[in-house]
N, C-alpha and C positions, 0 to 999 in steps of 0.2 A: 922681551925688554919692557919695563914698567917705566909709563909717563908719570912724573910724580909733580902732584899740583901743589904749589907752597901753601902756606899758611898766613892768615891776614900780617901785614905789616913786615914784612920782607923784602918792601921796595916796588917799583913800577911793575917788574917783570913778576912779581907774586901779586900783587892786585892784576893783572891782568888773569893770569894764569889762574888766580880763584872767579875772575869773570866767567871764563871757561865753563869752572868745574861750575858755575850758578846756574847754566844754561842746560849743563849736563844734567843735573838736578831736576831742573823745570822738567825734562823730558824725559825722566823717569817718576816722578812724584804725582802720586793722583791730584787730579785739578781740587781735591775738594780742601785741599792742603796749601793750594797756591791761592786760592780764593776764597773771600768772606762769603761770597754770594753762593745759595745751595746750589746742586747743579741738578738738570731735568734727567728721565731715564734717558733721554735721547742724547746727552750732554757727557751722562757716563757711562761708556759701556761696560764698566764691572756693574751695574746694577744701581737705581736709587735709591738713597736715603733720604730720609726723614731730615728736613737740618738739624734738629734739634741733636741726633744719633748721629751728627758728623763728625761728633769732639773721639779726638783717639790720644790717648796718654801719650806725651813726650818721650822722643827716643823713637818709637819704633819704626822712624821713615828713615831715621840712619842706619838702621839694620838692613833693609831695604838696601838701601846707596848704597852701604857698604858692600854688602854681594854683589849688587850689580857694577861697581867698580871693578872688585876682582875676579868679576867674569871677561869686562871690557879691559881690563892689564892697567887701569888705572888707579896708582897707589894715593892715599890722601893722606899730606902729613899735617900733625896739628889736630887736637880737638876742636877749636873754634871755630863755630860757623859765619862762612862769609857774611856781609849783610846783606842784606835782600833776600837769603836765602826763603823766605816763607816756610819757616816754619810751624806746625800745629804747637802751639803752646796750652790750650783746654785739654784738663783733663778727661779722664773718663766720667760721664754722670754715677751718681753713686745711684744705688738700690733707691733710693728716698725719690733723688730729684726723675728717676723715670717712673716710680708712681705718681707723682706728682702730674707728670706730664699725663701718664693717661689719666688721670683725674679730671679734666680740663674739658675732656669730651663728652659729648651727649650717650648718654646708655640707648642702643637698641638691640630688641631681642627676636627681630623683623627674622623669617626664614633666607630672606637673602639681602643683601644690602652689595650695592655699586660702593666700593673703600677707594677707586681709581678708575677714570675713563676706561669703558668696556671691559674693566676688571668687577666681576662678581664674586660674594663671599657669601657662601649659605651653607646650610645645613642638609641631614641626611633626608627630611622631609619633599624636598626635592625629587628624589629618589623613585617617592612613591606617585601611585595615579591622585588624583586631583582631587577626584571625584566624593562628595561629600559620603556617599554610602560606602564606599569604599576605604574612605578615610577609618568610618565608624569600624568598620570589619577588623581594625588594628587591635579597638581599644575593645578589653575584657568588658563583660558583662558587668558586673560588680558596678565598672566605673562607670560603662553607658546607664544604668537605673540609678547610679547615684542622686543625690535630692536637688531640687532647685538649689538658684545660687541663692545664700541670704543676706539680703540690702538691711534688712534693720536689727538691732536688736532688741531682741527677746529672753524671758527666761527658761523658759521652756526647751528652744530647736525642735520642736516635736516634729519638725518635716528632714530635719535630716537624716544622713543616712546612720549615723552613732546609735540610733533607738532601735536597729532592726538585728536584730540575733542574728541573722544570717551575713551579715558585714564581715569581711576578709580584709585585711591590709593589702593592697595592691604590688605585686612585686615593681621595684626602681625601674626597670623598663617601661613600664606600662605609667606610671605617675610623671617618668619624664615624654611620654607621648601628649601629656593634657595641656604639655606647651607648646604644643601646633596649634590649639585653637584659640589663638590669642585673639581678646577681645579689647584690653585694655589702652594705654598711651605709655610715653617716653618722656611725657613731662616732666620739668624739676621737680615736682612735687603733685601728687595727687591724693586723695582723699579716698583710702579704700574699704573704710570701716567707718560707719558717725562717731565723727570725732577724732579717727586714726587717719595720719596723717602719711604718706610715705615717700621718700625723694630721696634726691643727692648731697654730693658736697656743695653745691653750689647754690642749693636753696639754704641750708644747713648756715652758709655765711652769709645771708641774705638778711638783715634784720627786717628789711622795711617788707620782705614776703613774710616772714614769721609776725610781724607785727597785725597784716595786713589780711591774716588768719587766725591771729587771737591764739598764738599756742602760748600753751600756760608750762605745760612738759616737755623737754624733750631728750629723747635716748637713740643715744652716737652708738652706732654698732662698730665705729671704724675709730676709736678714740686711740691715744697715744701720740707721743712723738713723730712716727714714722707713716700718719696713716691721719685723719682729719681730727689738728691739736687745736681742737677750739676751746673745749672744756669750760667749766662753770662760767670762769672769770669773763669770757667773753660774751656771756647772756646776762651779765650783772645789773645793767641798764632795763633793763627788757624784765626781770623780774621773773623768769624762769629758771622752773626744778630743772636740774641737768642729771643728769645718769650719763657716765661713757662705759664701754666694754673693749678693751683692746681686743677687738677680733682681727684675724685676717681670711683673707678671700682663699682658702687652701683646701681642698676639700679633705687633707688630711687633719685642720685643723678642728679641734673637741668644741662646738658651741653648745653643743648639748647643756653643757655645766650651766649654760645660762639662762637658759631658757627660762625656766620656773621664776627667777630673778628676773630678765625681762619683763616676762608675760604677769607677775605683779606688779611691778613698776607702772606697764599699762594700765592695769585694773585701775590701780590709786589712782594715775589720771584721769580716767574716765570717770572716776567715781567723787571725783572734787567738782565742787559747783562751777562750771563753766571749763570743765577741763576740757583740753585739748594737746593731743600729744602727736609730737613729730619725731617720729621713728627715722633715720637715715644712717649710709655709709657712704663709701665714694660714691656709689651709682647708682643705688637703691635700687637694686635686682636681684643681691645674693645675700648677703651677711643681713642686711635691716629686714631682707623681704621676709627671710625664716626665722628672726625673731616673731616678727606678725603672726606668721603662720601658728608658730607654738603659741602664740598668747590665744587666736581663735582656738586652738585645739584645746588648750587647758582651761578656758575663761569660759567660752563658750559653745563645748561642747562639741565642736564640728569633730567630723574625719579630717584626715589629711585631703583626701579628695574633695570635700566640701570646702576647707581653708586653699586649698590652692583655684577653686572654683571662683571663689569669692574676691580673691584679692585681684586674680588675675581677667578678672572684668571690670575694672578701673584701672589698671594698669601692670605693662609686659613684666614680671617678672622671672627669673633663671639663677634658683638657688644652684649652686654648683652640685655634682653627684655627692659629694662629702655629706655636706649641710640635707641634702634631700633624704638621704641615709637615715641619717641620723633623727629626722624627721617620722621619717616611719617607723624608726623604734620607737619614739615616741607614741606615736599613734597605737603600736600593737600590744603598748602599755597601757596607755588610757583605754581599750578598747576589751583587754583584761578585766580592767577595773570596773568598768561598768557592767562586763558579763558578771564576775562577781556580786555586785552591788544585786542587778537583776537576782540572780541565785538566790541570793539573803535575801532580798523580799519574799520571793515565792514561798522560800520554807517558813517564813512566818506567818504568811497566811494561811 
């Protein structure tokens, strides 16, 4: 036999009777749905959230109720819900407003980071022994004799490793091992070439920090709509070249196409009287940091190993496999071209 609870406006005995069904509610409805306030892991034993990640599209706690009504033999007539009911009315965040969110936070590329009391989050680096000789036994030969790092520029590079015939492209395991030995920071913005500037979105929208460093350029690796829409108009004041590039952080995504495009865009800055250029995306670790990299590699003259040496002794960067990929085809192109080049000189002498 089915208790059937009325429908608002039916009289005392259906106001009553939906009180009922409001309490029944409460006692199957997750708290984060009865309350504004987030709730703690200890608060919810399905697991916590994030508040931000507590909005759940309308409707689906009446799907809920509704099964669990007709498991408990109680029928509900009437679509209207009671009042007080607590219902979730937010929707789901769209794609945009949860980049957004992670936008907000500080980039680190630390091998382990605390993200929660006694909760640790790190990498495979963990793994191994400790030990700096040991460490070294990981990374191929090629990469341990690679050249010092280079702080200034020159025309030459005559000390990197690009001038030596015997230079190999390093396979992707081995170039993503040269980000264990992080030298760099996590600042908004750091200075990782004279005159290259490199950061997040939050320096990005910062007039009085770009002001406050004289940038004269700057190229958004993260431009568009759905990704950091600052674009010209908002540097109007300020008297700054803008360049954007709708990239996205994917490492299936093709930045290659831009590279060349980037990395002269840089040049021209550098090469204007008092230029200064601030390269950024959301976080200035992946999409901005491997623009950099191909503009050291095509402008001047590094390896991949040397451009990742350089940048990332000013600051942690963690192009994703995609972007790193794609990098080193670069590099076992230019590395072509210069055996080439080699070759042609020698037969003309």
């Amino acid at each position: 036999m089915h208790r059937q609870v009325a429908s608002p406006g039916e009289g005392a005995q259906g106001i009553a009777q939906c009180r009922g069904s409001v309490a029944l509610q409460q006692e199957l409805l997750p708290s984060t749905c009865l309350s504004s306030s987030p709730s703690s892991p200890r608060d919810h034993p399905g697991g916590w959230q994030h508040p931000s990640t507590q909005r759940r599209a309308s409707g689906w706690w009446e799907r809920d109720l509704s099964l669990a009504l007709d498991m408990s033999g109680v029928e509900v007539l009437g679509s209207q819900e009671p009042e007080g009911a607590g219902t979730c009315t937010e929707d789901v965040p769209s794609i945009k407003e949860i980049e957004q969110l992670l936008n907000t936070g500080r980039p680190s590329c630390n091998h382990v980071d605390e993200v929660w009391p006694n909760l640790f989050l790190g990498d495979l680096q963990l793994l191994y022994q400790t030990q700096e000789n040991e460490k070294l036994s990981l990374i191929p030969k090629c990469v341990q004799e690679s050249s010092q790092m280079l702080h200034t520029r020159d025309s030459s590079s005559t000390t990197s490793s690009a001038g030596s015939t015997s230079y190999e492209t390093p396979v992707l395991s081995d170039l993503q091992r040269l980000f264990w030995f992080r030298g760099g920071s996590d600042n908004h913005v750091d200075q990782v070439w004279p005159n290259i500037y490199l950061g997040d979105a939050w320096a990005a929208r910062s007039k009085t920090t770009l002001q406050s460093l004289n940038i004269t350029h700057i190229l958004n690796a993260a431009d568009g709509p759905y990704n950091i829409n600052t674009g010209a108009k908002y540097y109007e004041d300020l008297q700054i070249e803008y360049y954007g590039i709708e990239a996205f952080d994917d490492p299936s995504f093709n930045l290659s196409i831009f590279f060349y495009d980037a990395a002269n865009f840089i040049s021209k800055a550098l090469n204007t009287s008092g230029g200064k250029v601030f390269v950024h995306c959301a976080m200035g670790v992946s999409r901005s940091a491997s623009l950099v990299l191909a503009f050291l590699m095509i402008h001047e003259n590094m390896t991949i190993v040397d451009a990742l040496k350089t940048v990332s002794a000013h600051r942690d960067i963690c192009p994703n496999p995609g972007f790193l990929s794609q990098l080193r085809d670069l590099d076992i192109k230019l590395n072509e071209e210069r055996n080439g080049t080699r070759a042609s000189a020698t037969k003309e002498l």
